[in-house]
C-alpha positions in Angstrom: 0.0 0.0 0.0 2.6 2.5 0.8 4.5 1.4 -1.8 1.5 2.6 -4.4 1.1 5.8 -2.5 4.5 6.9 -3.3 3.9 5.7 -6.8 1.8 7.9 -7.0 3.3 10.8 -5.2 6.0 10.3 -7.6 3.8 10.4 -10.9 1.7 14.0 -9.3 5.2 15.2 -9.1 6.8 14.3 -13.0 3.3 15.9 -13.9 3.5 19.1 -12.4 7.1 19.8 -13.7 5.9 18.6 -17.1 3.1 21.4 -16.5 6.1 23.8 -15.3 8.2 23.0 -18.2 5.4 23.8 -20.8 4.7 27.2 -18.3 8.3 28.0 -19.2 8.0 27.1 -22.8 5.3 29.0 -23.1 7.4 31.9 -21.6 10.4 31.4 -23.4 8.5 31.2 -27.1 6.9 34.6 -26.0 9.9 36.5 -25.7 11.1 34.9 -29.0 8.3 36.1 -30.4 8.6 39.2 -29.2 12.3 40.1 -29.7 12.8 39.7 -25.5 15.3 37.8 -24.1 13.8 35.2 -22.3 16.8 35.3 -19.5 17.0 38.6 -19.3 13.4 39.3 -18.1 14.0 36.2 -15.6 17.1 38.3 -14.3 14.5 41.2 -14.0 11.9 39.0 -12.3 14.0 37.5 -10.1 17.8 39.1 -9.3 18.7 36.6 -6.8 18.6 33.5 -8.4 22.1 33.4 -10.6 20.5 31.4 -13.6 17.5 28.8 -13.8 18.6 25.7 -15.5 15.3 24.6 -16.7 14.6 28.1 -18.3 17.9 27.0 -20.0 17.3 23.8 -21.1 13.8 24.9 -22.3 15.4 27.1 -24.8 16.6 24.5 -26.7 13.1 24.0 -27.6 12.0 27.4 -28.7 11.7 27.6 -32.6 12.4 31.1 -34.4 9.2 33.5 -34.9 8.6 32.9 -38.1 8.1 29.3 -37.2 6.1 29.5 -34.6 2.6 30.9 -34.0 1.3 33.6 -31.7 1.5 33.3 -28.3 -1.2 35.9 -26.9 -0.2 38.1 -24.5 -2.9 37.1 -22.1 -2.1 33.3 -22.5 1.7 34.2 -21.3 0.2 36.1 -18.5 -2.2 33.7 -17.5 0.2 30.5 -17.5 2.6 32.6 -15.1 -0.4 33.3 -13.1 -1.5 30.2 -12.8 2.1 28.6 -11.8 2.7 31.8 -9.1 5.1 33.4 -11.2 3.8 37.0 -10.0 6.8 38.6 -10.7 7.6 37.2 -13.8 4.2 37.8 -15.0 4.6 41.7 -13.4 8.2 41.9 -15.4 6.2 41.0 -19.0 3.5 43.1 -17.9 5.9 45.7 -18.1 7.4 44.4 -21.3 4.0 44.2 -22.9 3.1 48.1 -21.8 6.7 49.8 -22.9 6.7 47.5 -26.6 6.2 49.9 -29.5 2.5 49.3 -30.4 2.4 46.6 -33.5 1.0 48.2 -37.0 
């Protein structure tokens, strides 16, 4: 029995950093997108931390803008949101408010 339980404990876990990762993807493809360096704002959001390995890692997996489609600015918002990332999501707040308007 307590051999399931931690089964299952373990697969919860690999779940939500498979959520986290995407959260981060989401992220990273956004400032792509948006001619923002993904790190940069991190720095920004969060000065303490030297460097966030996953955000690196994640990276790898971000395709040029032309290849990829539009990540809305409320979907970015939201997915940091939703994963407490309220200073992140406060940092592209500010990125979304000081961007040149698009024509």
């Amino acid at each position: 029995m307590e051999e399931h339980r931690k089964t299952i404990e373990e697969n919860i876990i690999e779940s939500y950093r498979q959520d986290e990762d995407m959260m981060i993807l989401v992220f990273a493809q956004w400032c792509v997108n948006e001619g923002l360096d993904p790190e940069e704002l991190y720095q920004q959001a969060y000065p303490q931390q030297q460097s966030n390995e996953r955000l690196q890692r994640v990276l790898e997996l971000t395709v040029p803008k032309e290849e990829a489609g539009p990540i809305p600015d409320d979907t970015v918002l939201g997915v940091l949101s939703l994963f407490g990332n309220e200073d992140l999501a406060f940092v592209v707040s500010e990125a979304i408010s000081n961007r040149t308007p698009k024509k």
